[in-house]
C-alpha positions, 0 to 999 in steps of 0.5 A: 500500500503506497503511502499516500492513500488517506487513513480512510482508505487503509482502515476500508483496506483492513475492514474488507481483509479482516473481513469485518463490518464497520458496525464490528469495529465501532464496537470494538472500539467503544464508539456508536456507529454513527462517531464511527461513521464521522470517523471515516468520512472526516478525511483525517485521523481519530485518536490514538486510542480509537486508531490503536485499538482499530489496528488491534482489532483488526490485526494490523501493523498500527504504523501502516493504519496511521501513517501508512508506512511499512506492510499493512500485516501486523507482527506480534503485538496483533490482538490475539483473541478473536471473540473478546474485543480490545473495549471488552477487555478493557473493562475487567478488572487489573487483577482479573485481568492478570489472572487471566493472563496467567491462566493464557500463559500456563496453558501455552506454557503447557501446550508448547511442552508437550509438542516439543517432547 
């Protein structure tokens, strides 16, 4: 993706590839689709909290998203679950959220183990 495309046209570039509609996005990213919409058709860039948890949302590089420089594929910092979006997760608790984090961990932890013997 070339560099002067607007951030409109990379987050429809994203949506379309992730395969998801404008209405999935607005919720992930705790706005109505209505903001979302006006997101869009401003011509210019949201916040950065809105923008980084569109990039992760829709797993995508966030530096391509926003500046689109560099590939549109994200590398390891992607959201890694495809049920639960970034707002969802905002909204439990720290230490539920360590907890969980653990759990995640130690499974992986486990899983990786046992495919290595």
């Amino acid at each position: 993706m070339e560099k002067d495309t607007t951030f409109s046209q990379r987050l429809d570039l994203a949506i379309a590839h992730a395969r998801r509609r404008p209405k999935d996005v607005a919720d992930a990213i705790g706005v109505t689709v209505a903001a979302f919409r006006g997101l869009r058709s401003t011509g210019g860039l949201p916040r950065a909290e809105h923008a980084m948890r569109m990039a992760l949302y829709l797993r995508v590089n966030p530096r391509w998203l926003i500046l689109g420089e560099g590939d549109m594929a994200a590398g390891a910092s992607a959201w890694p679950f495809e049920s639960i979006t970034p707002a969802q997760w905002e909204s439990i608790p720290p230490d539920s959220r360590a907890l969980l984090q653990d759990v995640i961990r130690l499974y992986a932890e486990r899983h990786f183990a046992r495919r290595v013997k």
